[in-house]
MIFI-94294 format. One line per field, with one value per residue (C-alpha): residue number from 1; residue in three letters; x, y, z. Coordinates in Angstrom, 2 decimals, always signed. Layout:
BEGIN
n c(NUM, ...)
res c(ALA, ...)
px c(X, ...)
py c(Y, ...)
pz c(Z, ...)
This chain:
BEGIN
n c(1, 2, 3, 4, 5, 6, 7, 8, 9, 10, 11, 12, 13, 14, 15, 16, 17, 18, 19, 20, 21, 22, 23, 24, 25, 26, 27, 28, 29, 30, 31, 32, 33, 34, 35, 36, 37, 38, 39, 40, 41, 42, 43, 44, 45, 46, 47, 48, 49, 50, 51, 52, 53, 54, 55, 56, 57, 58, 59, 60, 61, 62, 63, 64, 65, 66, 67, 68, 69, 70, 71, 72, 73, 74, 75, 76, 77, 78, 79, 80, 81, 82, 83, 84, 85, 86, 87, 88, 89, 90, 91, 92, 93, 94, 95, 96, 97, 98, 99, 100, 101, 102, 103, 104, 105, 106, 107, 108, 109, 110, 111, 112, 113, 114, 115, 116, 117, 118, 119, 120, 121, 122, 123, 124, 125, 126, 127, 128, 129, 130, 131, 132, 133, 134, 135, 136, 137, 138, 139, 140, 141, 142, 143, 144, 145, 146, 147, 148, 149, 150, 151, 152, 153, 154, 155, 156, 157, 158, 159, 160, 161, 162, 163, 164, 165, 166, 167, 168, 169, 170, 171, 172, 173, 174, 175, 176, 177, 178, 179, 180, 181, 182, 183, 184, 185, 186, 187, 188, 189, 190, 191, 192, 193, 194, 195, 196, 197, 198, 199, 200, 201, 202, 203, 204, 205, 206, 207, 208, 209, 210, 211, 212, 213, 214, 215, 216, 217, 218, 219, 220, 221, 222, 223, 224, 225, 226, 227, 228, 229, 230, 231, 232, 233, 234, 235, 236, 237, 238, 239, 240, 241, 242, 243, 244, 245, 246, 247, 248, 249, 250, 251, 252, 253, 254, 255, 256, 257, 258, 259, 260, 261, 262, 263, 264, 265, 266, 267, 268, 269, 270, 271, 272, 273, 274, 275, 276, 277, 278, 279, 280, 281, 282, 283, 284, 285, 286, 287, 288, 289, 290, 291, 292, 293, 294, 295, 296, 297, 298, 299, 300, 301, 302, 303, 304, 305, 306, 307, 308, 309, 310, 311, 312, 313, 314, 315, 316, 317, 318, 319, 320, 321, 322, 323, 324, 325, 326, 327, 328, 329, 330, 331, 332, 333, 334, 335, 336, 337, 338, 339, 340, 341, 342, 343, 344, 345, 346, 347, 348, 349, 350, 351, 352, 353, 354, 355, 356, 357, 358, 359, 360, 361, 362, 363, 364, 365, 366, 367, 368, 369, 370, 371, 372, 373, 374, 375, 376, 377, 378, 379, 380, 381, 382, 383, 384, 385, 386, 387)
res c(UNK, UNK, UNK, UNK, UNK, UNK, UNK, UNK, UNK, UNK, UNK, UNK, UNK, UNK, UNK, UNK, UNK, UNK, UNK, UNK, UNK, UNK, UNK, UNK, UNK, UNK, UNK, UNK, UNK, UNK, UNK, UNK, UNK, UNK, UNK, UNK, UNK, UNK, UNK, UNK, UNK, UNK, UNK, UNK, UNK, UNK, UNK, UNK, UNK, UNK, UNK, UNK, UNK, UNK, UNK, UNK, UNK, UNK, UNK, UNK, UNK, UNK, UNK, UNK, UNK, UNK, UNK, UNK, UNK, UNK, UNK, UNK, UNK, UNK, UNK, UNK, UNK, UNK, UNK, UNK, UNK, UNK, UNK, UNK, UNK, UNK, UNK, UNK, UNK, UNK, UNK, UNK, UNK, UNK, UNK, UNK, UNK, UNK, UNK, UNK, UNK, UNK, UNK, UNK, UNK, UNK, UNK, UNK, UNK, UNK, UNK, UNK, UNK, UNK, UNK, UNK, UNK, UNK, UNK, UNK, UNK, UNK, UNK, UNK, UNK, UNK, UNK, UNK, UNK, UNK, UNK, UNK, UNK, UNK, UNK, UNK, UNK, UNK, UNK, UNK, UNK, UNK, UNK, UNK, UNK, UNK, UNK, UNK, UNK, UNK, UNK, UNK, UNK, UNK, UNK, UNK, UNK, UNK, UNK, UNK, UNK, UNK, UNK, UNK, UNK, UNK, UNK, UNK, UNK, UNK, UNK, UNK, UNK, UNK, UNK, UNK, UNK, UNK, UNK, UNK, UNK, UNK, UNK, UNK, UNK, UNK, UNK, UNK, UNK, UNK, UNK, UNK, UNK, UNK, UNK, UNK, UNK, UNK, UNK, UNK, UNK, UNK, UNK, UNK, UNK, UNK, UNK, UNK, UNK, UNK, UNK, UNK, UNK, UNK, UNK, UNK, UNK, UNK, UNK, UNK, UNK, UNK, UNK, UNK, UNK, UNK, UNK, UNK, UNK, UNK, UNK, UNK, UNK, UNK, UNK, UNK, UNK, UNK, UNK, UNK, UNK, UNK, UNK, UNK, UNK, UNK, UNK, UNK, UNK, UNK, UNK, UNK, UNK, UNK, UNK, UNK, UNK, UNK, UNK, UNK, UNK, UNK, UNK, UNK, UNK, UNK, UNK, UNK, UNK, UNK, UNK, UNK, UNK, UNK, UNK, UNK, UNK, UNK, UNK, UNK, UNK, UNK, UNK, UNK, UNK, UNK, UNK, UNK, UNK, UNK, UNK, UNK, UNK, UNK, UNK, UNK, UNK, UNK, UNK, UNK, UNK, UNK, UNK, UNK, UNK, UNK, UNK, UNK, UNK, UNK, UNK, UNK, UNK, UNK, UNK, UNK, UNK, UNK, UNK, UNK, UNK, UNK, UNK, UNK, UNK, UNK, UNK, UNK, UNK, UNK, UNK, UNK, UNK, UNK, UNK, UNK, UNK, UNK, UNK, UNK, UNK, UNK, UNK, UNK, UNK, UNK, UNK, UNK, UNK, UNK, UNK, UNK, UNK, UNK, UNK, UNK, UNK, UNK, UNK, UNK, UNK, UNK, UNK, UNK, UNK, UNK, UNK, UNK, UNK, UNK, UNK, UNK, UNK, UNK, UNK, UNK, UNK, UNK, UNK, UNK, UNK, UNK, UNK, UNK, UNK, UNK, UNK)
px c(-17.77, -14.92, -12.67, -10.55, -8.54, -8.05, -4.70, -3.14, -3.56, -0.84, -3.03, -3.28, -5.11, -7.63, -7.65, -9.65, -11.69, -15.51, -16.82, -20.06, -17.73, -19.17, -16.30, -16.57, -15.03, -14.40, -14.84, -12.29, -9.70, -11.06, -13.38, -16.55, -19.19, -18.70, -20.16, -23.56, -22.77, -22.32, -25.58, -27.08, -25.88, -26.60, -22.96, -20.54, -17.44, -16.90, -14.13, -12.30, -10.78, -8.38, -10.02, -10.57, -8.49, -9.62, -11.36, -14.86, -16.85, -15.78, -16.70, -16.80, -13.63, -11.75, -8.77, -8.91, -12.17, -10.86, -9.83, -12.92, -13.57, -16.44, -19.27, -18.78, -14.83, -15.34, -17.56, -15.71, -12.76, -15.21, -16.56, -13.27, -12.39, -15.77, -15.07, -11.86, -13.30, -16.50, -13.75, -12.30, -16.04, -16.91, -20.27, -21.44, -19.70, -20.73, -19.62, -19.32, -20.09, -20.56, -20.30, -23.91, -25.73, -24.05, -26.67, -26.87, -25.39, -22.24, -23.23, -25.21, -22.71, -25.11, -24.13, -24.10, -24.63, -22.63, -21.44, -17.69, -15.14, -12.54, -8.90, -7.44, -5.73, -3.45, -4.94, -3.83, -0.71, -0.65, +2.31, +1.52, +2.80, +6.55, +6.27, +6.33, +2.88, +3.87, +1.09, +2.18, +0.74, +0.35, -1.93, -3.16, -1.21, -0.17, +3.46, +3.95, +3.21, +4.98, +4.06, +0.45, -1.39, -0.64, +2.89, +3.64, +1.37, +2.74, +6.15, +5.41, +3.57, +6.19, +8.63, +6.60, +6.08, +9.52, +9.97, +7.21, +9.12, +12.45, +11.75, +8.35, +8.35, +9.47, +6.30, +2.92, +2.25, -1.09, -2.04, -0.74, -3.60, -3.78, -5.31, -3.44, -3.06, -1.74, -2.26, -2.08, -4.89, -6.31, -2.83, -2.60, -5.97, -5.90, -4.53, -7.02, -6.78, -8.26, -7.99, -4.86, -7.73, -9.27, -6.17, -4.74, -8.14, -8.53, -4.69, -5.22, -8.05, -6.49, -3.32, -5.71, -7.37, -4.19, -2.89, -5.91, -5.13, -1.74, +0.79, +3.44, +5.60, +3.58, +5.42, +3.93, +6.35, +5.73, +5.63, +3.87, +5.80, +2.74, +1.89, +4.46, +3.68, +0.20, +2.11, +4.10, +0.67, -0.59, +2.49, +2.97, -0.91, -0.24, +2.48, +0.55, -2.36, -0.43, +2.77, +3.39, +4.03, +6.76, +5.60, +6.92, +7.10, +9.96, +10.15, +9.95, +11.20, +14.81, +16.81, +19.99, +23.08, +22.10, +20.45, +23.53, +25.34, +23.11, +21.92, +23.26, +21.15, +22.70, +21.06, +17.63, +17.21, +15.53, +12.50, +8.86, +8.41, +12.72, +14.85, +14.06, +10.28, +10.27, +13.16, +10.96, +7.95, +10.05, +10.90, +7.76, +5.03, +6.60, +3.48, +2.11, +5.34, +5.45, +8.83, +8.57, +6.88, +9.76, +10.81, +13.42, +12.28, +15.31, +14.50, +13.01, +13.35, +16.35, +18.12, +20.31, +17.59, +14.36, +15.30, +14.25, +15.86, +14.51, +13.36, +13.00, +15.78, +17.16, +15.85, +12.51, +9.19, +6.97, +4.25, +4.51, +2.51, +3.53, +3.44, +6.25, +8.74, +7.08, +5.21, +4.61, +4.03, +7.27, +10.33, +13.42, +14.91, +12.16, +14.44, +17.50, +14.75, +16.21, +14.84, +18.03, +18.39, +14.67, +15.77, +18.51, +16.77, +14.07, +16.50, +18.19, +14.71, +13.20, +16.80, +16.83, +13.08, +14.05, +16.60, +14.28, +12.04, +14.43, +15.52, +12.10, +11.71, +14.46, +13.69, +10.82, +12.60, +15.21, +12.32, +10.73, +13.68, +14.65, +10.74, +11.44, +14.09, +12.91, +9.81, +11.93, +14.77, +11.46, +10.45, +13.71, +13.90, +10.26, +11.83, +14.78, +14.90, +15.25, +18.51)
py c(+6.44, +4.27, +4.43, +1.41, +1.87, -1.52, -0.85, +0.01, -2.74, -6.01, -9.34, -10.91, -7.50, -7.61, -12.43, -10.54, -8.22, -8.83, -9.91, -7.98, -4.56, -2.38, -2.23, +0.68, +1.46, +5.33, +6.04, +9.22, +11.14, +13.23, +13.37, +11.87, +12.12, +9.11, +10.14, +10.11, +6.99, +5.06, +6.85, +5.47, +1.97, +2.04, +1.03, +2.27, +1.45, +1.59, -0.48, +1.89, +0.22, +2.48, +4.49, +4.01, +7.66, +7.40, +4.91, +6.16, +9.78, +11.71, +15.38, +18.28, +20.17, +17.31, +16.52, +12.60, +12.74, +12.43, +8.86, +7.17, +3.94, +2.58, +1.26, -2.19, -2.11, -0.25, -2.06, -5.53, -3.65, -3.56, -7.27, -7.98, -6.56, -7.22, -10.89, -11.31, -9.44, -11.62, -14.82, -13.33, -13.67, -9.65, -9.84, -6.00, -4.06, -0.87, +1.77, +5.53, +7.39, +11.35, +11.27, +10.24, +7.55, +4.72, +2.34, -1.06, -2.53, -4.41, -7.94, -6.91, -4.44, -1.49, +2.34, +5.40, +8.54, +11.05, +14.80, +14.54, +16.97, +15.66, +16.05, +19.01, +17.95, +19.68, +20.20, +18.28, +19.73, +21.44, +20.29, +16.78, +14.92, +16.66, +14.76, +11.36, +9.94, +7.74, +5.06, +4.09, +0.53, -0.25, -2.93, -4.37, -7.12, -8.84, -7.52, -10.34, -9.46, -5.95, -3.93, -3.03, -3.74, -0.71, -1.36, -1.37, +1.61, +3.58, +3.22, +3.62, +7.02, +8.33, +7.43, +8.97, +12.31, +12.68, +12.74, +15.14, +17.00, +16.51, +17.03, +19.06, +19.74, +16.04, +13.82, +13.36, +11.28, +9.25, +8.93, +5.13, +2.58, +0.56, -2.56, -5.30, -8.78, -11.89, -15.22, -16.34, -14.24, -17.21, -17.97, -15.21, -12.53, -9.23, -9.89, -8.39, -9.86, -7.55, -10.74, -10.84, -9.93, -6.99, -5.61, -5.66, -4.55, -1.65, -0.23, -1.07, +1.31, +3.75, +3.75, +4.26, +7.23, +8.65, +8.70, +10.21, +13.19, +13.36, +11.10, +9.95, +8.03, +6.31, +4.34, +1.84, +2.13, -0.88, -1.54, -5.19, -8.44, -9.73, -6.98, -8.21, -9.58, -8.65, -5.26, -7.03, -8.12, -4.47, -2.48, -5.59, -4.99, -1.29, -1.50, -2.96, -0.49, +2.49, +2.14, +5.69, +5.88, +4.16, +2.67, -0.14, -0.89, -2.19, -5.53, -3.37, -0.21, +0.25, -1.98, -0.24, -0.29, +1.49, -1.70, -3.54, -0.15, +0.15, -3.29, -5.42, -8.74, -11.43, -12.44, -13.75, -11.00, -8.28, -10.41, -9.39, -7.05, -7.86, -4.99, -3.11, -2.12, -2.34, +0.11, +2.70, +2.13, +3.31, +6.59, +7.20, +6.43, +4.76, +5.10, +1.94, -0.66, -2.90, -3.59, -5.59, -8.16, -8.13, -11.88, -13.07, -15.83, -16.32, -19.94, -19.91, -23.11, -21.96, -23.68, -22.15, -21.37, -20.31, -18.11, -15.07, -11.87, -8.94, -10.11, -13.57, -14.82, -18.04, -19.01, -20.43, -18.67, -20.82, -19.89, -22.48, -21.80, -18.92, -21.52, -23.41, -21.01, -18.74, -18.83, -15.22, -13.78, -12.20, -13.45, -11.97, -9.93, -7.31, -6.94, -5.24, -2.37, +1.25, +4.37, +6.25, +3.34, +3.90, +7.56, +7.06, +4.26, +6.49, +8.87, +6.51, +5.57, +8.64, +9.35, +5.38, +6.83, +9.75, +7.98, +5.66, +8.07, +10.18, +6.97, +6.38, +10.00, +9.54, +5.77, +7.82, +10.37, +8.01, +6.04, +9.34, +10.17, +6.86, +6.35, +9.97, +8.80, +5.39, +6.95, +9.75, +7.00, +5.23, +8.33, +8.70, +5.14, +5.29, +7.97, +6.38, +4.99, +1.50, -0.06)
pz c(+23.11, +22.84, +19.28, +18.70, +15.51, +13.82, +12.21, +15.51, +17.08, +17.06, +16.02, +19.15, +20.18, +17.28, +18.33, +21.35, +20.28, +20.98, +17.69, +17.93, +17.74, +15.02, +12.56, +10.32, +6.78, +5.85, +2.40, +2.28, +4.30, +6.41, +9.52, +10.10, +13.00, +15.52, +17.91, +15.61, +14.05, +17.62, +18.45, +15.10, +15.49, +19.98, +20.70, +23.23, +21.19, +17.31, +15.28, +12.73, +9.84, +7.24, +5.12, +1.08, +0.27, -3.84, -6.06, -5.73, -6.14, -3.65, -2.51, -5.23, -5.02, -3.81, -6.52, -5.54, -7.10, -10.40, -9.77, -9.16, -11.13, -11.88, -9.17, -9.82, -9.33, -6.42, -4.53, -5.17, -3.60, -0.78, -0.78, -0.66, +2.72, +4.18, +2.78, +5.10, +8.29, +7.73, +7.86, +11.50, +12.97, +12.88, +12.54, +12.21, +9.21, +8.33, +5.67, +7.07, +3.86, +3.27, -0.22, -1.86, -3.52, -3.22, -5.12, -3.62, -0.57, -1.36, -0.13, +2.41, +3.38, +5.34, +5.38, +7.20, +5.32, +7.91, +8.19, +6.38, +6.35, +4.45, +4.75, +2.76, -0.35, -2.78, -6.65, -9.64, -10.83, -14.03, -14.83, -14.08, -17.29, -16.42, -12.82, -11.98, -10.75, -7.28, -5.87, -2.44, -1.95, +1.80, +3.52, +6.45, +7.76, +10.88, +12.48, +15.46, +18.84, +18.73, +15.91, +14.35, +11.53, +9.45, +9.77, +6.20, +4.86, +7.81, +6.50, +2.61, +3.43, +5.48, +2.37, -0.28, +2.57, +2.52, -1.20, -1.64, +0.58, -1.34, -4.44, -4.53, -8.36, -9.39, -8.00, -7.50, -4.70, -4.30, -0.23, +0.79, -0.07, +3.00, +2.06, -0.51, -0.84, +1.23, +1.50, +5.19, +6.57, +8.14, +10.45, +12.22, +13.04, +12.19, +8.09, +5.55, +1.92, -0.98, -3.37, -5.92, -9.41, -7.28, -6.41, -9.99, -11.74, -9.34, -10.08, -13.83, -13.23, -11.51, -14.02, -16.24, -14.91, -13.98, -17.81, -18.91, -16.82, -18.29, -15.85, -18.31, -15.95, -12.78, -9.89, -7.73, -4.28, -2.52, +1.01, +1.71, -0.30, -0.74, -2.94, -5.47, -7.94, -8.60, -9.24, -11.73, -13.37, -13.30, -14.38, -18.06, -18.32, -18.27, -20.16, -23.31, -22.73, -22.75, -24.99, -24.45, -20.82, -18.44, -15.50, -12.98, -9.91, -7.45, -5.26, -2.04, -0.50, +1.51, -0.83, -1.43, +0.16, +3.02, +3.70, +4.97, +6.19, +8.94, +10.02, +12.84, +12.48, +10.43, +7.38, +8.15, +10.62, +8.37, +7.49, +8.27, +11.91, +12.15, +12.26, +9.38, +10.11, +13.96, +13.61, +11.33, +13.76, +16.55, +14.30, +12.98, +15.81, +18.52, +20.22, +18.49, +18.91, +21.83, +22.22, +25.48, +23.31, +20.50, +19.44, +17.31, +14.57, +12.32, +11.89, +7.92, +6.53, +4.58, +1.28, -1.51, -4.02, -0.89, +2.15, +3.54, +4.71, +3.50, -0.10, -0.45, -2.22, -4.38, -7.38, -6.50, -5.53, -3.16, -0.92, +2.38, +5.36, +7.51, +10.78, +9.32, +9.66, +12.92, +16.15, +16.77, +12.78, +12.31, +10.37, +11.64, +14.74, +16.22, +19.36, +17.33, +16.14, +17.06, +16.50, +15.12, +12.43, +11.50, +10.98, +8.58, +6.99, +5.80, +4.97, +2.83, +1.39, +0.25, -1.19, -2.90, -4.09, -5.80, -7.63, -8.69, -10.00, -11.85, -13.84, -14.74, -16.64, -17.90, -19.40, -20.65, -22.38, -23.96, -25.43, -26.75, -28.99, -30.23, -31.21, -32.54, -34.32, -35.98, -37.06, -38.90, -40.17, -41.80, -43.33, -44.72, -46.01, -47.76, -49.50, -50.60, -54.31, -54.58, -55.62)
């Protein structure tokens, strides 16, 4: 039995896949049985898309477990991404589930209650509210003709891995949630879309759950632009629900200085699948990068207040057609990607990271003592006679 794993593949790979492949959706980390589940559905190869690692019930014992929101949220999550592969043409969608009841099919959405063994993960922290709470938000998303689909969460798991691994006592770090939001999906094959109100409701749900076990500060590290600024919806809304806590998010990962100190492309050449991520593919699974089909689009439709390098900069925010400014998905310079930059780019990341999350305790903690402080001063004023 053949496995083809969606996210590894570049989109002109996934353009030519048979559209009668069973493509099926994990619920959980972990292992399931394939070979049972190609036997069940009588097909010699079987699609794999990323799994869901938390939002639903899960095994008992497993610490994820805690996060699961409710049904309904849950299974739009799933519409969502059955929505978009249903758009591509796939015609057979299944759900590989080992963890119970799941009431209804979601839209017609069929299941496969398997054997699961799910990946080992570490308990809650009891010192959880001391630590900052990180969400890595990933997604699934077109790279040009050289890099894969799971690009982006590749790269925001291997960040929040290596500040896990830096700072051990300082964060809690959520597994990367591969799937987000973008807005070209019909351009270029292979691009899921979660849907811009799903993807906010769900992380408003899952801040949510996380303060109620204790999280005080909670960072969304961002690796998909897309992403953006439905994270800047989520982290306001959270804001107002839970006065108490500090959490925000970031535009996207790798933005400090060692940004420029390593780079050789001129500006216009980080972009999307330019130098920046084809040179962390080639450090972290260069396995899954086709350099021999590396292009160089550095021809954005550039004016002083809309351009694109890394971030896209100037003062206005537009969404144009992808097409406009490239022919093979990427914006920038794939050929200048390198593995040793990739290497000292994460480096640089993880260390940007735990930066990042330092300043956020200690926004916290400053906002603790002057609330302290101005509910004693009022105390002290209500006591004072008047003159």
């Amino acid at each position: 039995m053949q496995q083809i794993h969606y996210a590894d593949l570049t989109w002109p790979e996934v353009a030519a896949l048979p559209r009668d492949l069973p493509l099926l959706i994990p619920l959980g980390l972990g292992d399931y049985d394939l070979e049972g589940a190609a036997a069940r559905l009588n097909a010699p190869a079987l699609g794999l898309l990323p799994a869901l690692p938390y939002g639903f019930s899960r095994v008992d014992g497993d610490p994820l477990a805690s996060l699961a929101v409710r049904p309904g949220l849950w299974r739009r999550v799933l519409a969502g991404i059955a929505k978009e592969l249903r758009g591509q043409g796939f015609r057979r969608l299944v759900l590989l589930n080992g963890h119970g009841d799941l009431g209804p099919a979601v839209r017609g959405l069929p299941a496969l209650d398997l054997p699961f063994q799910p990946q080992p993960s570490p308990p809650w922290p009891a010192d959880l509210p001391q630590r900052s709470a990180v969400i890595s938000t990933g997604h699934t998303e077109q790279h040009g003709h050289h890099l894969p689909l799971s690009t982006d969460t590749l790269i925001v798991q291997a960040i929040a891995d290596g500040l896990t691994t830096r700072a051990p006592g300082e964060v809690w770090c959520l597994p990367a949630w591969p799937y987000g939001v973008s807005t070209h999906t019909r351009e270029f094959p292979g691009t899921l879309n979660l849907g811009g109100r799903v993807f906010e409701d769900f992380f408003l749900a899952i801040v949510d759950r996380l303060a109620a076990l204790g999280a005080q500060t909670i960072y969304f590290s961002n690796g998909h632009g897309g992403n953006h600024s439905f994270l800047v919806n989520v982290v306001k809304l959270a804001g107002e629900r839970h006065p108490q806590r500090f959490i925000a998010t970031e535009w996207l990962h790798t933005t400090g200085p060692a940004l420029t100190r390593h780079r050789e492309s001129a500006i216009g050449g980080m972009g999307h699948g330019g130098e920046l991520e084809t040179s962390y593919l080639l450090h972290l699974r260069p396995d899954l990068v086709r350099m021999a089909l590396a292009t160089t689009e550095t021809d954005f439709i550039s004016t002083a207040g809309y351009y694109m390098d890394w971030v896209e900069g100037g003062r206005l925010i537009a969404n144009p057609p992808w097409s406009d400014d490239t022919r093979s998905g990427i914006y920038g310079d794939g050929r200048l990607g390198a593995a040793e930059k990739g290497r000292l780019w994460l480096e640089a990341a993880v260390e940007e990271k735990l930066e990042t999350v330092r300043e956020l305790r200690e926004q916290h903690t400053l906002r603790q003592i002057r609330r302290a402080w101005s509910a004693h001063s009022g105390v002290l004023r209500k006591d004072r006679p008047e003159r």
